[in-house]
Every structure is written in structure tokens, then in C-alpha cells.
N, C-alpha and C positions, 0 to 999 in steps of 0.2 A: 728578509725583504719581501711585499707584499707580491704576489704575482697578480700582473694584469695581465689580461689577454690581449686587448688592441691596444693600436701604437701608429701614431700619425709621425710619417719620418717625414724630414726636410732634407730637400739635398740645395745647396749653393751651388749654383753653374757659372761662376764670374771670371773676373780677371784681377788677381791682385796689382796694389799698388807696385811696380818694380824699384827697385832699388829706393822703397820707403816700409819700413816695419812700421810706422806708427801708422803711418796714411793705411796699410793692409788691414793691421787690429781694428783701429774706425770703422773701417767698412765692414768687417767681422760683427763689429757691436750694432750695426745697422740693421745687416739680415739679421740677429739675432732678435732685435726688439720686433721686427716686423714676423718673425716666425714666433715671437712666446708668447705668456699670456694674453697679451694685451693685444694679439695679431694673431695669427692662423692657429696658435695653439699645438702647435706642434711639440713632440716629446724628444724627439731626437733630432738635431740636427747637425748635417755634416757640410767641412769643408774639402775641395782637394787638397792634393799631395802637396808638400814643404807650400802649403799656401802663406804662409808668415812671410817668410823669404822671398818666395820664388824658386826657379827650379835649377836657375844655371849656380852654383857658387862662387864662379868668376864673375858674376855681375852682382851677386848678392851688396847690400849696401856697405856691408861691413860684416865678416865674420863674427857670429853670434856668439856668446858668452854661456856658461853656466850658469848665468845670474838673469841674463835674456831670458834661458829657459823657464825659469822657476817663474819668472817675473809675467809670462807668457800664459806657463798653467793657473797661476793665481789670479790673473784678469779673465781667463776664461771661467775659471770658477763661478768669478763674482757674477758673470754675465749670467753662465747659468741658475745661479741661484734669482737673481733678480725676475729673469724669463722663464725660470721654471721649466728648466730642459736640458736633457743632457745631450753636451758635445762630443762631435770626431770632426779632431782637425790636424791637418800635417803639418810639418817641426822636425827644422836639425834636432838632434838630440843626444846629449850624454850620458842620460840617465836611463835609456829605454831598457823594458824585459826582454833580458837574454840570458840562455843558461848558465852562463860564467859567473854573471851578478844576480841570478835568482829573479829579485823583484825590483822595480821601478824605485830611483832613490831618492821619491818628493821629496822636499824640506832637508835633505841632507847638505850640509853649506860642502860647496866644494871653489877652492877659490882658483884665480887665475884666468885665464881667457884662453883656457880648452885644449890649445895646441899642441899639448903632450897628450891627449885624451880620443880613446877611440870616437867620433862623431857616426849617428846615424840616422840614414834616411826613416823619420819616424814620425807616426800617428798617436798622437793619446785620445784617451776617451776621458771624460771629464765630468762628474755628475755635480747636480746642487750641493752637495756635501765635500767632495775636493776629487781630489785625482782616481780613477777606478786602474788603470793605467796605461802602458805606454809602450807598444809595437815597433820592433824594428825591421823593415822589409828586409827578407831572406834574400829573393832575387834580385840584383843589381842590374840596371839593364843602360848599356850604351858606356859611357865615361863614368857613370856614376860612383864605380868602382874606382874611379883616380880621389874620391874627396868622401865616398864612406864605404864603413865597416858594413858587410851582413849580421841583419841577425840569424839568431840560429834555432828562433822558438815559437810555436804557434800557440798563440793564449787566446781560452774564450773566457770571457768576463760574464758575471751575473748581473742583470738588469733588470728591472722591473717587467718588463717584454719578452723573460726567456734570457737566453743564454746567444750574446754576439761575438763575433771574430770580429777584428778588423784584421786585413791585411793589403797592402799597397800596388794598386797599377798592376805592373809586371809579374806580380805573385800572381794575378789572376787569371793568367797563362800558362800557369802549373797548376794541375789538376790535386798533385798529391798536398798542397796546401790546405785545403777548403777541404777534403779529403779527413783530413788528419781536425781538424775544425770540426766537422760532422761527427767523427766519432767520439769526439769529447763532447757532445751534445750543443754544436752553434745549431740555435735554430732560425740567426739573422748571420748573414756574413757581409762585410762592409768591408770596400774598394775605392776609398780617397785614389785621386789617380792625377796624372799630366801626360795622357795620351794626345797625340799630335798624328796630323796628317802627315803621312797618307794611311794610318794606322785606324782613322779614324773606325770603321766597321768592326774589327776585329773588338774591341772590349765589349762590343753587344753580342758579338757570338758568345764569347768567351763567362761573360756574367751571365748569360741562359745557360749553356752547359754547366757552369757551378750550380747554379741553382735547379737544376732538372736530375743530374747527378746524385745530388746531394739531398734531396728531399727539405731545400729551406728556400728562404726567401733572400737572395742578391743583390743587390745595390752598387752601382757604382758613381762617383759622384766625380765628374770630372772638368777639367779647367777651361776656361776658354781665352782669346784671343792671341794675338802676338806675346812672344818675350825675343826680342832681338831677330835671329832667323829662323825662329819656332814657330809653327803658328798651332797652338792647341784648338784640339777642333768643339771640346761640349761632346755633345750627345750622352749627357747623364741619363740611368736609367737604373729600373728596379722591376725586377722580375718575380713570379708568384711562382711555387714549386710545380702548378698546375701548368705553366706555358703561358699565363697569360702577363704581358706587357702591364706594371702598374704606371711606370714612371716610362716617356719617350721623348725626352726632352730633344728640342732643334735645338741648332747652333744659335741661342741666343741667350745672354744672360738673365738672372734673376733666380727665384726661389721655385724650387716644384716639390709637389708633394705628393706624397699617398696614404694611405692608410691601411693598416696588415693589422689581420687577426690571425694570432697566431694559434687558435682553436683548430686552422683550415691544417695544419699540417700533421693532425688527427686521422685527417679526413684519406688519409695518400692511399690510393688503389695498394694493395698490397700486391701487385703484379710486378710494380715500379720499387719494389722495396728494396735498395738496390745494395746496401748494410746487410740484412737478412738473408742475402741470395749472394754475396760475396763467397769467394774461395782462397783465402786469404795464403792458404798454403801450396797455392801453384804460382804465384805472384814474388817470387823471393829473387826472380831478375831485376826488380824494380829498383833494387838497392843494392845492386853489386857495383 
């Protein structure tokens, strides 16, 4: 795969359609034509968390299928091949990387309608070419745990851009995720999210210290408005290893962007080198 250095990301700050998959996908293929070639030119764009759905599974329109899934990564495919970009967007999922199943099981028919089948709260990343793959948040946060499975694996994909993580919302609250991400070489780490008020503040602390930590560039991309008696608050944002604010989105919908070169993370004061300067064998509490 060709290495590029710069990389113009897109993050969606919107509100899915609730209890409409189709009407959500539409609006998905919307930002997408207005972020790709033919519009801002953007290489990577992302959506929040379970955005196909939504986020409660009691209001969901209808429990999704193995066949939703597939049907789900293959229209985003086409999107991206058309728009010339690659996707992260959130997705129940039965297929996601986790150690038990190894790798993401695109194209594998699996029939029925899921219900004997672990479901999880899951992100794929999606190139012009087909599925790169497909995340399953480790930390479960609130009820989430009553309707899915953890996963149990933190995977950084190759991209054109260097080396990305995704992992979801509430993972971004543990440090030892993005952690474990960094020393496999993420040099983008990406947080699809459905943070709500009165939470609102906390994901921008939380995506700076990932990103300040870790010597890479942060993202988080998260939902906005009402879902029932939720009210997601926005404040997407993207952070440079340096401290400085790329992306500070307000509470209002639409597309923001930035643009990362990743030559800058060459550039890290080696005082900050925080890998190099680790002491990894006085740290063995961390895992008792």
C-alpha cells in the first residue's frame, strides 16, 4: 500500500434517522457525496457510534440481521468507492474482530436473524476496495451490557495515512486501550462515540490526553441531538500530538474537517517520548 503523508479527515456530527435504517443510510450517502471527490475531498470520513441504528436497542426499528450487516458493509463500500474515501462508521455487529473469531467474517453467509448469536456494539472501517475491518468496543458503558457482548481486541489497520485504531465512546476513558494501540504503531486513533449530557466536556478531556499520551493524532466524532430521553450533545473534535485543537466542533450538525500530516509526529520533542521513557516492569499492578 502506497504511504501518503497528509490525510484530510471528516468527522459527521449529526443525528440519525431514529427508528428508520434506510432514512439513516440516505443521509450517510449524503455527507458522503458532499465530503468526496466531487465535494471537500476528504480521505477519511467518519460516522458516530451504532449511527445505522441508533443507540437505545429498545427503540431500534427492528433488530438487525446478519444480512443487514453484510448489506450495510457492502453499500458503504460502494459509497466509498464512488467518493473515493475510506469509511468509520458504527454497527450492531456479529461479525466484528475479536480474539475468539480471529478476523472480521465479511462475505461469510451466515443465515438466520442473529438471536442465538453474540451481537456487538461495533465500528468498521471500510476502504474503496471492501472491508479493512470491524471493532468491537471492549468497554460497555451504562445498559449496554444487557444487549451486547465485549470485545476483547484492540486492532490497528494499515491505511494509506499510516497506521489507525478505531475504538468506541467509552473505550476513550481507558487509557490502557489507545495505550496498547500506540505500541502497535496507531499513528491516528478514531472514537465514533454517543456521548450525552452532562458528559458532554469529558470526551474532550479524555481525546487530548489520548492524543498527548500517546504521541498520535485523536478524533472523536460524536452524535448530536435528542433519542427519546437522551439528549447527545456533539462536540466532535480532533486533536494534534502537539496540543493543538484541529477539529472544535459546537453543538451543531454537519460535516468538519481537518487536515493531518502525519510527517508532524517525526517531529515529537523527544522529552515527551513517553514509549521510550516507560518502565514497563514496575506497572505489573495494572493487570492484577
Amino acid at each position: 500500500m502506497e504511504q501518503r503523508d497528509w490525510m484530510r479527515l471528516g468527522l459527521v456530527q449529526d443525528t440519525p434517522v431514529v427508528k428508520d435504517m434506510e432514512g439513516t443510510l440516505g443521509q450517510m450517502e449524503r455527507y458522503a457525496a458532499e465530503a468526496g471527490r466531487s465535494g471537500r475531498q476528504v480521505n477519511l470520513l467518519a460516522y458516530p457510534e451504532l449511527y445505522v441504528t441508533g443507540y437505545y436497542p429498545e427503540y431500534w426499528e427492528r433488530r438487525p440481521t446478519p444480512q443487514d450487516e453484510l448489506d450495510w458493509l457492502a453499500r458503504m463500500q460502494e459509497v466509498a468507492a464512488r467518493e473515493d474515501l475510506f469509511i468509520v462508521f458504527g454497527h450492531p455487529s456479529y461479525r466484528a474482530q475479536t480474539v475468539e473469531h480471529g478476523t472480521s467474517r465479511y462475505g461469510v453467509e451466515m443465515a438466520g436473524d442473529g438471536r442465538d448469536m453474540p451481537l456487538y456494539n461495533a465500528a468498521s472501517l471500510v476502504s474503496p476496495q471492501g472491508l479493512v475491518g470491524t471493532y468491537a468496543k471492549v468497554h460497555l458503558f451504562g445498559s449496554e451490557a444487557e444487549s451486547f457482548v465485549p470485545g476483547d481486541v484492540f486492532p490497528v489497520w494499515q491505511t494509506p495515512w499510516g497506521k489507525l485504531a478505531v475504538q468506541i465512546c467509552f473505550d476513550v476513558e481507558f487509557p490502557e486501550g489507545a495505550r496498547i494501540a500506540g505500541l502497535h504503531g496507531a499513528q491516528i486513533i478514531l472514537f465514533p462515540a454517543d456521548n450525552m449530557h452532562p458528559f458532554g466536556p469529558w470526551h474532550r478531556t479524555f481525546t487530548a490526553a489520548r492524543a498527548l499520551e500517546n504521541g498520535v493524532f485523536a478524533a472523536t466524532v460524536n452524535r448530536l441531538g435528542p433519542e427519546f430521553d437522551t439528549d447527545f450533545c456533539g462536540g466532535s473534535c480532533c486533536m494534534h500530538p502537539n496540543g493543538e485543537w484541529l477539529i472544535e466542533a459546537q453543538p451543531d450538525a454537519g460535516l468538519f474537517v481537518c487536515d493531518i500530516d502525519v510527517n508532524d509526529l517525526a517531529d515529537r520533542d523527544a522529552t515527551v517520548d513517553y514509549y521510550r521513557l516507560r518502565r514497563p516492569n514496575l506497572y505489573r499492578d495494572l493487570v492484577k
